[in-house]
C-alpha positions in Angstrom: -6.2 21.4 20.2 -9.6 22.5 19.7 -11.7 22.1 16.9 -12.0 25.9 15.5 -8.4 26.4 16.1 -7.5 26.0 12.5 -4.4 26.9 11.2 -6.3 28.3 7.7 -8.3 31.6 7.7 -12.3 31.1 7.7 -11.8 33.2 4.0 -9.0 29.7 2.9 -11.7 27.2 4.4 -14.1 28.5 2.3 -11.6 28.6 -0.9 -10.9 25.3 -0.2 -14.8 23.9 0.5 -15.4 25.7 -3.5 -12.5 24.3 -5.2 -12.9 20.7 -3.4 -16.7 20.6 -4.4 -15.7 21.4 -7.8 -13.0 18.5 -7.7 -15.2 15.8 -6.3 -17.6 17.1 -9.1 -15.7 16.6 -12.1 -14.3 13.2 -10.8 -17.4 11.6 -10.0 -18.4 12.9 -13.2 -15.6 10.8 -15.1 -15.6 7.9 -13.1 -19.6 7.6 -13.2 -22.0 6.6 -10.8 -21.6 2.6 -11.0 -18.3 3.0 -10.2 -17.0 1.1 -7.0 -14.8 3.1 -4.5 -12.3 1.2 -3.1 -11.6 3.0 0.0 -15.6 3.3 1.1 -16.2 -0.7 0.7 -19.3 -1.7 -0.8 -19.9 2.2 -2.0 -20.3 3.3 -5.6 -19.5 6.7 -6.6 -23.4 7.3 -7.0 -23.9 6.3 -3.4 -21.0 8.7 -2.1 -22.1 11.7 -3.8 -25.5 11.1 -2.4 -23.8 11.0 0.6 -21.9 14.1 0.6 -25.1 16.1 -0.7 -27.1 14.6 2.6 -24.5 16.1 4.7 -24.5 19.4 3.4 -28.2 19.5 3.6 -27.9 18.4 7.2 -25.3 21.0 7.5 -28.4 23.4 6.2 -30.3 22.4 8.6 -28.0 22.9 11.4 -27.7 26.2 10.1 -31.3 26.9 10.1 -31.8 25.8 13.5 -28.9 27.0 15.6 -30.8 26.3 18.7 -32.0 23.1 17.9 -30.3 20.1 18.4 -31.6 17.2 16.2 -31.3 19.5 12.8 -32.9 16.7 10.0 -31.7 17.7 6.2 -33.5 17.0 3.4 -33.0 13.7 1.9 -30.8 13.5 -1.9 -33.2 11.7 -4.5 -32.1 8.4 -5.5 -31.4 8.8 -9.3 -28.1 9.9 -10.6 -29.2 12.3 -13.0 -31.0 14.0 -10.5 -28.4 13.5 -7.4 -26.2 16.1 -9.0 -28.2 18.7 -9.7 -29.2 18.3 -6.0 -26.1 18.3 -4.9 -25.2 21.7 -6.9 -28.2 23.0 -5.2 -27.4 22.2 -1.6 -24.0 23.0 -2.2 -24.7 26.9 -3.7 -27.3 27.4 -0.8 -24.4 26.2 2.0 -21.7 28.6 0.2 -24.1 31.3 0.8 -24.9 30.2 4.0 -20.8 30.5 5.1 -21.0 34.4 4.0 -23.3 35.1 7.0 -19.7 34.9 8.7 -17.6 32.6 10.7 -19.1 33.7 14.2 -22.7 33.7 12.6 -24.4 30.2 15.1 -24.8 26.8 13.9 -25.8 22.9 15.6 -22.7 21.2 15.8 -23.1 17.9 17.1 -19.1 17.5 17.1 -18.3 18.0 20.7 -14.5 19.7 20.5 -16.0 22.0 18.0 -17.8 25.7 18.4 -21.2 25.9 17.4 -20.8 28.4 14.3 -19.8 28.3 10.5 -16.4 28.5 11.7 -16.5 25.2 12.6 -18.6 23.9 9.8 -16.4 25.8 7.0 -13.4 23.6 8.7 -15.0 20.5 8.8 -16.6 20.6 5.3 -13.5 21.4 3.7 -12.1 18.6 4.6 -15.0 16.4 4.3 -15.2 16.9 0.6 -11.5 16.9 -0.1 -10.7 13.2 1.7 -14.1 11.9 -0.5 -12.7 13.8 -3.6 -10.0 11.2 -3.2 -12.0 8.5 -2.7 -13.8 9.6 -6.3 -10.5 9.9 -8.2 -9.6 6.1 -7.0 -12.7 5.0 -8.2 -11.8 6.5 -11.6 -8.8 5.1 -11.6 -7.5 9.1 -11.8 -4.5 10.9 -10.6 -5.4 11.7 -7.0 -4.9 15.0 -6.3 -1.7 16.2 -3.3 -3.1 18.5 -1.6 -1.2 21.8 -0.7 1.1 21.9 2.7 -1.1 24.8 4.2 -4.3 22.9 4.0 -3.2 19.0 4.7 -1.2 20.4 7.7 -4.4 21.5 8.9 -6.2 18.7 8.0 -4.1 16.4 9.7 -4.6 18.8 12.9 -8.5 18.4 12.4 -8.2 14.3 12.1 -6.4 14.2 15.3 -8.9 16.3 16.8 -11.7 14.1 15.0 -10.0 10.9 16.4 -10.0 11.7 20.4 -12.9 13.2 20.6 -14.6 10.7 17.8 -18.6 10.4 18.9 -19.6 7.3 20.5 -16.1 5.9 21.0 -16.0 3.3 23.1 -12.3 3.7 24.7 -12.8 1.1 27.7 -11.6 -1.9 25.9 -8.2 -0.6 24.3 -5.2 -1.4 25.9 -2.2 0.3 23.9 -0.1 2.5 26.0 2.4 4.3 24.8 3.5 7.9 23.0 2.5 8.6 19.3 4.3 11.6 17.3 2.4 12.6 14.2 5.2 14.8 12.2 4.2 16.9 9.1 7.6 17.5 7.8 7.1 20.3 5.1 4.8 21.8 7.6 7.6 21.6 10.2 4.6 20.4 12.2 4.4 17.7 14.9 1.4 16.4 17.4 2.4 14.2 20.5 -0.6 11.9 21.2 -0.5 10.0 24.8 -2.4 6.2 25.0 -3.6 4.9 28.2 -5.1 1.4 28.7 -9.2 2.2 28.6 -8.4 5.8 28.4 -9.2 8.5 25.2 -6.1 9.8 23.3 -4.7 13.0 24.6 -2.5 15.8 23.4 1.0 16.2 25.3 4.3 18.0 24.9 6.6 16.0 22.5 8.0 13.3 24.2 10.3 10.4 23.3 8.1 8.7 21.0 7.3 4.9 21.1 5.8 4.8 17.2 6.2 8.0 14.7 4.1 8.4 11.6 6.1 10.7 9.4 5.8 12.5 5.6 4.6 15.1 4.1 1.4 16.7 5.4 -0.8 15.5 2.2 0.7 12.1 2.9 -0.1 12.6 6.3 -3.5 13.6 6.4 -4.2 10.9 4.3 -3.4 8.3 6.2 -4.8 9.5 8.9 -7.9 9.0 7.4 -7.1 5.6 6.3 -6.5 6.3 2.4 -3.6 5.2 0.5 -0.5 7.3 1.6 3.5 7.2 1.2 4.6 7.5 4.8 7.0 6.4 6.7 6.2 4.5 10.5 9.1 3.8 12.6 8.7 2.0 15.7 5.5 0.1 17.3 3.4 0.4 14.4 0.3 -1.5 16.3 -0.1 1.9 19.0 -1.7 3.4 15.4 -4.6 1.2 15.5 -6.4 2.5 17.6 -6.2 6.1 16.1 -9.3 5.9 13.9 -11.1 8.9 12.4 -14.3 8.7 11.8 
């Protein structure tokens, strides 16, 4: 697995990065900015939409600087009526930005990743869709399923995001064991091996020792630890350690 292997065209990524902006927009819009998220404790929605902009104005800056390697972004204002506008802002510049090409050189401070927009059209796409969820609980909205194509690959990105997480600290786990990930609709699985002190790694299915099964929105959602209708069979407890980000 590597991290610009996605299985979405760079033109999809960036379909998906406009319509999951829009998304988060109009929910965080309905829910307001007091609201309290539920999945990002201690967060309102005002705080994670400030959030989002400051990444995509980091994003800018790695974009700006493809040599560099401590890109800085310009910080969000504080005030909800002027966090959005921001926001729009940043966001409008970084779509721009991705029509330079998926080749075109970027920081990337994600280590399993390419430095290019590639990369950054991947990861921001799914950035902004699992926090458009994390709006539309806080509104107490529908929350959206996401299409087969793009939570397939989203579940493929989490995995990648998981064993190669920055600043893990893999000495003190102990599980051991196999892990099978299956996507069913996708007809999609990942075999994960666990070693005592040892980083996740990517193997040929094996007999599994815990499966985390569903569809692929139900999937990628759990893999990044939002409310999700799947189905784990076997030792449930080799999963903890399987954190994103």
């Amino acid at each position: 697995m590597h991290g610009n292997d996605s299985l979405l065209s760079y033109e999809a990524l960036l379909t998906a990065f406009d319509e999951q902006g829009e998304a988060l927009r109009e929910a965080a819009l309905t829910a307001g900015p007091e609201a309290t998220v539920p999945t990002c404790p201690e967060w309102t929605v005002a705080r994670l939409v400030r959030h989002v902009a400051a990444v995509q104005a980091w994003v800018l800056a790695c974009v700006a600087d493809p040599d560099g390697s401590e890109a800085r972004g310009e910080r969000p204002p504080k005030e909800w009526d002027e966090i959005v506008p921001w926001w729009d802002g940043k966001r409008a510049e970084l779509r721009r930005a991705f029509d330079a090409g998926p080749d075109t050189p970027a920081q990337m401070l994600f280590p399993f990743y390419e430095a290019n927009l590639d990369a950054w059209a991947r990861r921001q796409a799914h950035e902004v869709a699992i926090h458009r969820v994390d709006v539309e609980l806080a509104g107490g909205q529908e929350v959206t399923t996401f299409d087969t194509a793009f939570a397939a690959d989203g579940v493929d990105e989490a995995l990648s995001m998981i064993i190669h997480r920055r600043g893990a600290d893999w000495s003190a786990v102990e599980a051991s064991g196999t892990v099978l990930v299956h996507a069913e609709d996708a007809r999609r699985l990942w075999s994960l091996t666990l070693a005592p002190g040892q980083r996740p790694a990517l193997a040929a299915p094996a007999e599994p020792d815990v499966t985390l099964s569903g569809d692929s929105d139900a999937v990628y959602k759990r893999l990044w630890r939002r409310p999700a209708d799947v189905s784990i069979t076997g030792e449930a407890e080799l999963l903890d350690p399987l954190e994103t980000p």
